[in-house]
N, C-alpha and C positions, 0 to 999 in steps of 0.2 A: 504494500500500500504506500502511497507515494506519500511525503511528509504533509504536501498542504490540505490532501485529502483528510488525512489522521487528524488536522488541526480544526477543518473543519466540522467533521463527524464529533471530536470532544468537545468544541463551543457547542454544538447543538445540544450534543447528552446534557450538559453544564446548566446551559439556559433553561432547557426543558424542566431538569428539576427544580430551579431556581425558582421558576415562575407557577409549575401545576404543581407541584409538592408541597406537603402541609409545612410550614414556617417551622415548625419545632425541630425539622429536620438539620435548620442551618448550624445549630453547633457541632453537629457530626462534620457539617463540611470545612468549619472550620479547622478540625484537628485534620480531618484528612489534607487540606491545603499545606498545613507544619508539616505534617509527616512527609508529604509527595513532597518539600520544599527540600528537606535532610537527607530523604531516599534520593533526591536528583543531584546534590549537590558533593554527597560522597560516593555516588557512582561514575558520576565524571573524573573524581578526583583519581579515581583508580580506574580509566579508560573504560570504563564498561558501558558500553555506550548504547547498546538494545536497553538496558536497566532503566541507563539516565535518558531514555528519551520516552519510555515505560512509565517513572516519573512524573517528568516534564508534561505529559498526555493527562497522567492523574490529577495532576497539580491545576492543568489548565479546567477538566471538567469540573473541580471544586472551583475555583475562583471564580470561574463564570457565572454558577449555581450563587454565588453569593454577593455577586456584582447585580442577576438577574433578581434573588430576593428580595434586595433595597430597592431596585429600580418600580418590582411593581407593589411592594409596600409605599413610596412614595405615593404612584399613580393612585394607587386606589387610597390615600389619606393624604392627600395634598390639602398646605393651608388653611383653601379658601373652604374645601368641605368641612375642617377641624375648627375653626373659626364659627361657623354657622351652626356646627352642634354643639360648642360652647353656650353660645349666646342664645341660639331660638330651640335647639332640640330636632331630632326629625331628620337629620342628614348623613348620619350615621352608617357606612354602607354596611355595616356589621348585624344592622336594626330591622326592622318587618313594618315599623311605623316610617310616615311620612311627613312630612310639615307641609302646610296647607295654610297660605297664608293672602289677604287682599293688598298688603300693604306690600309695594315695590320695595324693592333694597337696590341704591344706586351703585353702580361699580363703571369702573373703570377700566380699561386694558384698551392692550394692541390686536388688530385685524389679522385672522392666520390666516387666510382664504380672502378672496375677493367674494363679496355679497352675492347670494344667487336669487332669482325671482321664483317665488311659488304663486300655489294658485290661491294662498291667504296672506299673501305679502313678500315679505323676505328671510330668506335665512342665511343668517350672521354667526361664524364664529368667531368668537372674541377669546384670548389670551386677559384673563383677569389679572390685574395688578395690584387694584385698590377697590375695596367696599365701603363705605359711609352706613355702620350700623346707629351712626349718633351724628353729633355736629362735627367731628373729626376724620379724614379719610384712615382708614387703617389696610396694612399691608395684606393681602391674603392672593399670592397666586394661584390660577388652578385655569382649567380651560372649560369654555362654557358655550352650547348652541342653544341660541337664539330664533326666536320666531317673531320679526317684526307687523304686526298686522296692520292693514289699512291701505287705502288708494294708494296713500303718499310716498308709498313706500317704491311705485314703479321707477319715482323721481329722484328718489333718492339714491337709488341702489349706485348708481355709476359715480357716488362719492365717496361710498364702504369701499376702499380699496386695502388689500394686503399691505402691512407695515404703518398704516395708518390708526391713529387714536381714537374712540369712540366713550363717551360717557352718555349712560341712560338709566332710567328709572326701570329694572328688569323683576317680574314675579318666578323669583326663582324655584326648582323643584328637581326633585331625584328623578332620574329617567327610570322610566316602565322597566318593572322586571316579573317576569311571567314565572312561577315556582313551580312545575310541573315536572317530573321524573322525563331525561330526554329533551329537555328545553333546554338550549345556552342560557345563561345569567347575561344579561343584557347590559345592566348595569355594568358590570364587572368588563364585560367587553369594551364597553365605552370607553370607562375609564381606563382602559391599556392603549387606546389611541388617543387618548390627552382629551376627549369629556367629560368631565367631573358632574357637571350638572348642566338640566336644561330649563329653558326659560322663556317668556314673552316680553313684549313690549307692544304695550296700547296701538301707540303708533309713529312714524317715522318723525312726525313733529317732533317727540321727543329725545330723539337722538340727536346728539350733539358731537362733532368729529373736533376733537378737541388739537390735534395735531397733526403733521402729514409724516409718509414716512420718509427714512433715509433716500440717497438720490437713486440706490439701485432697487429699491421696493419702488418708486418713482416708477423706474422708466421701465421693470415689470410687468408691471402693473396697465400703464400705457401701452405694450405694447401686446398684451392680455385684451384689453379694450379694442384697438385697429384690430387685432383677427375675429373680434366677434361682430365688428363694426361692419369688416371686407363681408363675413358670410352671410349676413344682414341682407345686405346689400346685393348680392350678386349669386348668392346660392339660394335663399331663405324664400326670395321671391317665385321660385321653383316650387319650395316646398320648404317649411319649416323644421320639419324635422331633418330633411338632409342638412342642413345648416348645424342642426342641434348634435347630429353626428359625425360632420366635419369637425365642429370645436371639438369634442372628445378626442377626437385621433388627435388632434394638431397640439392643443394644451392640455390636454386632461379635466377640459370644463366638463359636467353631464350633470349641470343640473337643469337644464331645461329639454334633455331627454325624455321622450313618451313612454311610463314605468310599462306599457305594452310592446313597447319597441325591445327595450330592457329584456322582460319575460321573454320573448319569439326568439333571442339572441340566446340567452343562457339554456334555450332546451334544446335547440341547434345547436348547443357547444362551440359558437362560435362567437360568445363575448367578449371574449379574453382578445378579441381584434380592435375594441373600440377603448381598449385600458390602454396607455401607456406603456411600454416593459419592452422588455428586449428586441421584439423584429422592428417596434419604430425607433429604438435609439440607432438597431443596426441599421436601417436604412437610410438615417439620418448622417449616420459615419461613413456609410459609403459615398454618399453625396457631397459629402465634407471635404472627402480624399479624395473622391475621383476631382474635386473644381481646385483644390489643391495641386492638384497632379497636372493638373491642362494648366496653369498658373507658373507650372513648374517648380512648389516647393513641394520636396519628397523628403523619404527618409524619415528621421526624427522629428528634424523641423516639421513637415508635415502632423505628424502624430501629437507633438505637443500641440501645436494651432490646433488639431481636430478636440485631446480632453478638453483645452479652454473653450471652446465653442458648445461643446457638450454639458459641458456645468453652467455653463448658462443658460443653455436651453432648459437644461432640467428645474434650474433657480424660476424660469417665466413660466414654465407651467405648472411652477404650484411645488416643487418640490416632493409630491407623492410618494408613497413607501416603495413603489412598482417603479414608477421614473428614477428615484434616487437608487434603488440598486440596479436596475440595467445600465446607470449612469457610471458609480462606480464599477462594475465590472470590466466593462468597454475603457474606464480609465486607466486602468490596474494594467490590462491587456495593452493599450499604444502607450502606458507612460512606461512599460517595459521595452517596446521597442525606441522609446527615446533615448536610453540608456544602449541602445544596441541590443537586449536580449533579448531571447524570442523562448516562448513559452506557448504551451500549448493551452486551448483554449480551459479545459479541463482544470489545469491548474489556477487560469487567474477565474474561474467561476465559485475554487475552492476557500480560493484567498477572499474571495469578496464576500461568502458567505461567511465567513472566520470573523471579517474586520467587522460586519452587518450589526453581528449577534454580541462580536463586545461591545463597540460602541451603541447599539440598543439594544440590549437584551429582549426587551417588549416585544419584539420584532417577531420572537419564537411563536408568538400566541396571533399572530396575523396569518391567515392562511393564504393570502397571499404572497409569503416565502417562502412557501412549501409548494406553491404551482408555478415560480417564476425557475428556482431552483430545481424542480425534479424537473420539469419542461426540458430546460435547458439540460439538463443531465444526462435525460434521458435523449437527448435528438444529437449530443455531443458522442456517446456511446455507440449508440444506435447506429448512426449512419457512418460510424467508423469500421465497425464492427459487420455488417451487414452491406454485401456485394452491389453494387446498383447496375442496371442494364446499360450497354454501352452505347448505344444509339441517342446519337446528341441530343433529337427531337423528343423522346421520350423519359432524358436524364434529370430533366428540372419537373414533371410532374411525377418522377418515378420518387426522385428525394422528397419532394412533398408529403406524398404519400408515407413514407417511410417514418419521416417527421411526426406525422399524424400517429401513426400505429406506434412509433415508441415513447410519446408524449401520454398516449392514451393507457399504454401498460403501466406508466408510473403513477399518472394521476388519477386513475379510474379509483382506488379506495380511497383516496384522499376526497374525491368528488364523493363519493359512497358516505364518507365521513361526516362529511361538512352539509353538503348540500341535498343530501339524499337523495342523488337523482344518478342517472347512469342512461350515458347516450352515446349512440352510434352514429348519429348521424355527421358529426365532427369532423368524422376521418374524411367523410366524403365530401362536406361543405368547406373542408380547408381548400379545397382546388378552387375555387370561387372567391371564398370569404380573404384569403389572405391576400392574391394579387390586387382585388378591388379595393382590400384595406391599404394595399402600397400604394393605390393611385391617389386612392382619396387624400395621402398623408400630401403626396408632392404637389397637386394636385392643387389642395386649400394652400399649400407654402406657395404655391407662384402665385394663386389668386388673391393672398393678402398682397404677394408684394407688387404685382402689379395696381393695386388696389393704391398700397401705400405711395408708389412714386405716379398718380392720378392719371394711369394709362387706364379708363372706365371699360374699353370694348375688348381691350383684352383680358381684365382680371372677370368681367361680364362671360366671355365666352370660355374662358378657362371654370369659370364655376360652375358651367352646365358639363362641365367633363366632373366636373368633385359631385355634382348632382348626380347622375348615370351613376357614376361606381360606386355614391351609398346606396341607390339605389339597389344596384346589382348586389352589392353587400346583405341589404337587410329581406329582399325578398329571398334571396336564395336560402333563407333558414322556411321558407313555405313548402318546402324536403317534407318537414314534421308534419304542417297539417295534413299531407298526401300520404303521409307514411307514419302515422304518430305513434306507430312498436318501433321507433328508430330510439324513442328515449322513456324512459320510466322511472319511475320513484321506487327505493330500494331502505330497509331498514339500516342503520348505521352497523355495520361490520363493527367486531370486538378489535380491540389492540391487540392483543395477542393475534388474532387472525392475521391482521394487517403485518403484525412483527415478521410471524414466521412465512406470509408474502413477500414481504422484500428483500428476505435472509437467501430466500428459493428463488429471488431474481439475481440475487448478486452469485450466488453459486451456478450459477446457469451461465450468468457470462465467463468467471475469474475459475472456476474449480474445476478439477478432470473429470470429474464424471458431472458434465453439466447435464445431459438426457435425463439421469434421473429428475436433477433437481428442475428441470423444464415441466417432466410432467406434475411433479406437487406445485408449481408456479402455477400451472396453467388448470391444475382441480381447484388453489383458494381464487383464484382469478373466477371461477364460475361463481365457487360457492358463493364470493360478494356479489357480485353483479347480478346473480337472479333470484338467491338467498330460497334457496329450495323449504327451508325451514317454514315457511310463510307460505309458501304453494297449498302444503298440506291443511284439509278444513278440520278446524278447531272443534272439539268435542263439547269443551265446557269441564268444569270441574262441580257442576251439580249445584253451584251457590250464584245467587242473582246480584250483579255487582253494580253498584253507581258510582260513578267516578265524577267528581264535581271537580271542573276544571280553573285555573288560576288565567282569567284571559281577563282582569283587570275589572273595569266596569261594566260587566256586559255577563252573558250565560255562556255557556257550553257544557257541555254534562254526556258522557258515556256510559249506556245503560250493557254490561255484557251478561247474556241472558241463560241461563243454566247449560243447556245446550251450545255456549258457544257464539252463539250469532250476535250479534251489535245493531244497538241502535243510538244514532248521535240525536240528542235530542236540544238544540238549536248550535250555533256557531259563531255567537257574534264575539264582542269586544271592539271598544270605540278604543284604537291607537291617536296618542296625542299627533303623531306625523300619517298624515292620508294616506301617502305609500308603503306604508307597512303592515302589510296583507296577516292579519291574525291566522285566517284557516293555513293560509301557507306556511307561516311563519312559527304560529309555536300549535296549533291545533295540529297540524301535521307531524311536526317531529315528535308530538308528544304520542300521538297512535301507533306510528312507526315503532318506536320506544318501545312499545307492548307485542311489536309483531301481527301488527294489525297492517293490511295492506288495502283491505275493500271493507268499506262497510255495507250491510243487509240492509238496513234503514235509517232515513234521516228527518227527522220533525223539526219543521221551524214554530214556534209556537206562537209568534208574529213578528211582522216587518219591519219593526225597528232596529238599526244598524247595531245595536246589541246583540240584537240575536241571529241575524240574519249575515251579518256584513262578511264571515269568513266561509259561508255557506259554497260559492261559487268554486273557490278552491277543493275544498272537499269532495263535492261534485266531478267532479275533473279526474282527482287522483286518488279518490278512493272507491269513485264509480258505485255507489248507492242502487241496490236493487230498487228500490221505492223512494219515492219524497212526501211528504205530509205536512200537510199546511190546513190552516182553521178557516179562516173568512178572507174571501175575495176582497184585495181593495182594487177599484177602478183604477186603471193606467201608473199603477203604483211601478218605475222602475227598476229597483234592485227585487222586485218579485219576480217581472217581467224577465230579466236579463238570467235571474237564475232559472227559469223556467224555460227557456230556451239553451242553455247550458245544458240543464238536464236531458231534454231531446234530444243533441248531439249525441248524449253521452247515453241513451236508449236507459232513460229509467222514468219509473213510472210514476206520474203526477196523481195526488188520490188527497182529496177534501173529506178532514173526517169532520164528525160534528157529535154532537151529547145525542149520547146512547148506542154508540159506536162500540164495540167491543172483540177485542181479536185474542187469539191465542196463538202464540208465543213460544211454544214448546212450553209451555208445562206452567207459563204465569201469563196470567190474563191482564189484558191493557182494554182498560177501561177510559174512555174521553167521557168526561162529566161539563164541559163547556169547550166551541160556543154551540149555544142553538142556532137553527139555521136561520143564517140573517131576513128579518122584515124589509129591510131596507137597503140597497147598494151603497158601498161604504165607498167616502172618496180621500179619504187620510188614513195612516192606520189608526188605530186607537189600543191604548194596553187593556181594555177589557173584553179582548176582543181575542185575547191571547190560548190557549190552546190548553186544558186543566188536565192533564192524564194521569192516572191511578194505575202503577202494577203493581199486580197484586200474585205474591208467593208464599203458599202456608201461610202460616199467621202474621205475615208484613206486608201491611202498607207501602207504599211508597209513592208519595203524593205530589207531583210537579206542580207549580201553579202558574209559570209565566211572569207578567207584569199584570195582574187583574188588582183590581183596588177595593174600595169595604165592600161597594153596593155589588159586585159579583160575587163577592165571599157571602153574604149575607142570602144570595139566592142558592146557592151552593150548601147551605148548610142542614136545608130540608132532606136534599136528596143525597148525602154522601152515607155510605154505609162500609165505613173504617174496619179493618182488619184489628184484633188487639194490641199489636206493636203499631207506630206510624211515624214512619221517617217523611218528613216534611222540609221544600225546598221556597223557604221564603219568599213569600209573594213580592215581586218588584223591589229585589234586594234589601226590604228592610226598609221602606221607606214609611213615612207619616202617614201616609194616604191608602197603606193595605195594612194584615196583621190585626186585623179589629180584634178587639178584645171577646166577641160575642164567638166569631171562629176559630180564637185561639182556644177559649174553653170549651166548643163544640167535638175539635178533632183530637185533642188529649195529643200534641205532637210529644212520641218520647227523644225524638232527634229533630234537630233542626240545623239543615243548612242555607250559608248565605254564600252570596258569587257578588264582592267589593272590589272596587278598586282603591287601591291605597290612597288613602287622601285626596280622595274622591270631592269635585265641587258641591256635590249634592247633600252631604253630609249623612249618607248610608253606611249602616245602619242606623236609624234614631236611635237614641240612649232610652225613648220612652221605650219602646217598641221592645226594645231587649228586655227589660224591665218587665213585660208583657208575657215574654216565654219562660225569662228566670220563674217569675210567680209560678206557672203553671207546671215547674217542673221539668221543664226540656233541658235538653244537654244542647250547645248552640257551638258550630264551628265556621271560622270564616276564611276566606279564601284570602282576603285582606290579611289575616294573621298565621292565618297556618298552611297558606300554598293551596297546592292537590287536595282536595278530599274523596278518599277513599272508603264508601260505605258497603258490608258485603253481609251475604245473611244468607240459612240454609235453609229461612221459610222459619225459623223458630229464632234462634239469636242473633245479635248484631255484634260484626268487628267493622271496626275504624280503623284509619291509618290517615297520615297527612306526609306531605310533605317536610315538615319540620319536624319527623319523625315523634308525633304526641299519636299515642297506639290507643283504641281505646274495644273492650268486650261487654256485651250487653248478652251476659248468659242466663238471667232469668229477670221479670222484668222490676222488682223492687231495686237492686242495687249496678253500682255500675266498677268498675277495677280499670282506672286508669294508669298509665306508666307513660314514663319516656325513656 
């Protein structure tokens, strides 16, 4: 193994622990760092030099491990968050409570991004420097996203420039974190890419840009402006979104990207063409060199003028984690040849991930260093290793190809990993997606710069050439719709699977008896990707399970049914950012999680974006035999949109209503509301919401929607309760359901609630709780204990949460809780 290889492989193991390893670990690493420091230092002494670089390997994975634990011990308790739970309480990333507050707190800092436009104003990231909890500014760094709301803000946006100072009145708060077994910690990820907290502002009136920045954030910045100004101008009037995916290639801008354009890209596997990263910096260096070369400076000279050009470029488009390591790499690689030495590319890929991971450790916990590095690993390998046909015309689509398939054997569990998705059709869209993505790159560069020295009919007719090839770019993923077994949704593969996959690709390349190790590469290679485990239909383990899910302020509840089968009974969750799709996002990986790949049936209980709004992804990937909905509303769209969703996806729409009664395999679902409407409904309405009762052996289990008293109150004639009744708060606990006549009607012995933490609404009431204490209910919330897990064999009740609080209801007077 070659030395920069070993350096990198031990920065990675180092960081790795540094960052996912429990903190109590790091004084082992400390002794290990003495120890490896004395084992290296008297193995040298006495030439032994396998030992002292044995060592030196040890020494570096502890150091790193404990460079990596300060780095994201900082990240996640920087300042400005320690500061806030000093003073207000509530910001604690250790905590499960929130702070919730109307009063602004003014802070201060610098612009790390230039402003982007949404469709509720702007979004600002601000570098905090100073907060004003009183009449004095006091010091609290920490990084913060902002949501500027209001008109003003369209006018404003092109003075929030990068490097520049902004002071505003911000309502600060902890970013959404979803506690679901299989869900990322969201929070926790933020804050590794330098978000501490997120926040609003009224309006752009209030922002005040209090200072500009240094002259190279200047001219940046400006020069960030002319290429979105050029595509405006010259691409944009074509089509908006070609312009929207010009700027991506050319800077790294995507925020006025169509999140459908987005979606169509990443299930064609052909995203990763509109990031910044290694084929635009190479392309960008070949252009460097070759106008160097027709210039006549070569050699060194040449390489040194191409890193300077390149770190500047990287510097105006933002600096990015994917930009800045193709940047270094490529630098590493020609400032070696400035020096006269030549290295292969192998090496400066190993060196740059070495340098990456000490200077950021954080770095470990971004997956995109694991797709820019195995990418390139694997196509550096790959196409060394592996014969290509010799015919000229067929040699640049044969390496493509080739490119494609060993990009795809490294990062297929890592996609598997992260994304839960696994797609084919990549290898084949690379023939398309990459040269279109080369055009596009050079393409927007001539059309700004004819743009910039005011030649209009060339940078004009040059932009319909960058129009055409995003075009061609972004249809060519319509593969999927024609072909949509090209890509599918796959349960996260275990680390150990993943381990001994890559152990079985590295023995296949480097080891003598690679055949064997090809074919165990090539059986966990299936086993991820089609995860046979999950093919097999699920028996059931005899006990009726409700899983109450943590999607913040809104429902979702998994019913899995004695037998096996599933029923999601609503989807929603209202995300503080509009593009972040809850069914996709943590409803999905939390199913997958359990081995769940299709659900049997799906109940929306009504149309309000709480319960509804993550339904369409669902739909999609987990293909719902059946759909179930309560009351018709007239031209209501997010009904509409998923009702046609479901058609595609051939499952079957069914209006149930009170007196409705189905069996289940062995537990009968009872609908007790609505009746069938008198009147065509033109808004939804919560009492209008969907009431179903299963019922197994002697339990209850009582759903109730968002209905309010005056439905509880016609409900209470005709409910006929099992003698246990696990009960799922009507309308989260709010003022307005939970009457006290239906609380004493249904005797709930369990009650759950689905909160979002420091929720505006102020759900649960404090009355309301007070309501189920009295009556003897046991009450658990999603707001405070995550997941809830309620399961029964038709006679007793077990619990489980997420915050692991276990709880047994083996006869019904007492109850034996533990943690």
């Amino acid at each position: 193994m070659s030395p920069s290889l070993a350096l990198a492989i031990a920065a990675a193991a180092g960081t790795a622990v540094g960052v996912f390893a429990d903190p109590s670990w790091m004084p082992l690493a400390r002794w290990l760092l003495a120890v490896a420091a004395i084992a290296t230092f008297w193995s040298a002494s006495r030439q032994r030099r396998a030992w002292a670089r044995g060592g030196g390997l040890t020494g570096l994975v502890a150091g790193c491990a404990l460079l990596a634990s300060a780095a994201d011990d900082a990240a996640q308790h920087p300042p400005l968050r320690t500061l806030l739970e000093q003073r207000l309480g509530g910001f604690a990333i250790e905590g499960l409570e929130a702070h919730r507050s109307d009063t602004p707190i003014v802070v201060e800092g610098t612009l790390a991004a230039d402003a982007a436009l949404t469709d509720s104003g702007a979004l600002v990231r601000l570098q905090v420097e100073r907060v004003w909890l009183g009449p004095c500014p006091e010091s609290a760094p920490g990084g913060v996203s902002l949501t500027v709301t209001g008109v003003l803000a369209a006018d404003a946006v092109g003075e929030w420039r990068a490097g520049r100072r902004l002071r505003a009145p911000v309502l600060l708060r902890r970013p959404a974190r979803y506690l679901n077994a299989g869900v990322p910690d969201q929070e926790r990820m933020l804050a590794r890419r330098g978000i501490t907290l997120v926040g609003s502002v009224k309006s752009a009136a209030l922002v005040e840009v209090t200072g500009r920045g240094h002259w190279f954030d200047e001219t940046a910045a400006a020069m960030r402006a002319a290429v979105r100004q050029a595509m405006a101008r010259h691409v944009a009037v074509r089509d908006p979104q070609s312009a929207a995916v010009a700027t991506a290639i050319l800077i790294g801008d995507r925020g006025a990207l169509d999140p459908d354009v987005e979606r169509r890209l990443q299930e064609a596997g052909t995203y990763h063409v509109i990031a910044i990263s290694g084929g635009n910096i190479a392309i960008l260096a070949g252009l460097i060199l070759g106008a160097l070369w027709w210039l006549r400076i070569r050699d060194g000279w040449a390489a040194g003028a191409a890193v300077a050009m390149l770190v500047w470029y990287a510097y105006v488009a933002g600096g990015g984690p994917s930009v800045t390591r193709a940047t270094v790499m490529a630098a590493i690689y020609l400032s070696l040849r400035v020096i006269d030495q030549r290295t292969a590319p192998m090496h400066a890929m190993a060196l740059t991930a070495a340098a990456v991971l000490i200077v950021s450790p954080l770095a470990i916990a971004d997956v995109g260093f694991w797709l820019t590095f195995g990418a390139t690993a694997a196509i550096v390998v790959g196409t060394a290793r592996t014969p290509v046909v010799e015919w000229s015309w067929l040699r640049g689509p044969s390496l493509l190809i080739l490119a494609s398939v060993c990009a795809e054997v490294v990062l297929m569990p890592i996609g598997a990993l992260v994304f839960q998705r696994v797609t084919l059709a990549g290898l084949v869209l690379n023939l398309a997606a990459v040269p279109c993505m080369a055009v596009v790159q050079v393409a927007s560069m001539v059309t700004a710069a004819f743009d910039a020295a005011g030649v209009e009919k060339l940078a004009h007719g040059v932009g319909w050439v960058t129009h055409l090839s995003v075009r061609g770019l972004v249809e060519s993923a319509a593969l999927v719709d024609f072909a949509p077994w090209l890509t599918w949704r796959v349960p996260p593969p275990s680390v150990l699977v993943m381990a001994a996959y890559y152990v079985s690709v590295c023995l296949w390349l480097w080891a003598s008896w690679a055949w064997r190790a090809s074919w165990v590469a090539l059986a966990l290679f299936a086993w991820m990707a089609m995860a046979p485990a999950t093919l097999a239909r699920s028996f059931g383990d005899g006990r009726l399970h409700l899983t109450v899910m943590d999607v913040g302020q809104g429902d979702a509840m998994l019913v899995t049914l004695p037998n096996g089968r599933t029923l999601m009974v609503d989807a929603g969750g209202v995300s503080l950012r509009g593009d972040f799709d809850i069914g996709d996002r943590v409803l999905g990986p939390a199913l997958r999680a359990r081995g769940i790949v299709r659900l049997d049936y799906l109940a929306i209980s009504h149309s309000d974006l709480d319960h509804i709004g993550g339904a369409a992804s669902l739909v999609k990937d987990f293909k719902p035999s059946e759909i179930w909905a309560g009351t018709f509303v007239n031209n209501h769209q997010p009904t509409l949109a998923l009702q046609a969703t479901s058609e595609r996806n051939r499952a079957t729409w069914r209006w149930l209503q009170k007196g409705d009664r189905l069996d289940l395999g062995g537990v009968e679902l009872r609908v007790h509301h609505p009746p069938l409407p008198d009147w065509e409904r033109q808004k939804v309405r919560n009492d209008d919401s969907l009431v179903i009762e299963l019922r197994y052996g002697e339990v209850s289990m009582l759903l109730t929607g968002d209905i309010g008293r005056e439905v509880e109150q016609g409900l209470i004639p005709t409910l006929d309760l099992l003698p246990t009744v696990v009960l799922k708060s009507p309308h989260h606990g709010s003022g307005t359901s939970s009457s006290q006549e239906f609380i004493d009607a249904i005797k709930p012995d369990v009650v759950v609630m689905s909160n979002g933490r420091g929720n505006p609404y102020g759900h649960p009431v404090p009355y309301v709780l007070d309501r189920y204490r009295s009556a003897g209910a046991q009450m658990f919330r999603t707001d405070q204990e995550g997941q809830l897990d309620v399961s029964t064999d038709g006679r007793s009740l077990k619990l489980s949460t997420f915050t692991r609080l276990n709880a047994s209801w083996p006869s019904r007077p007492s109850w034996l809780l533990w943690r």
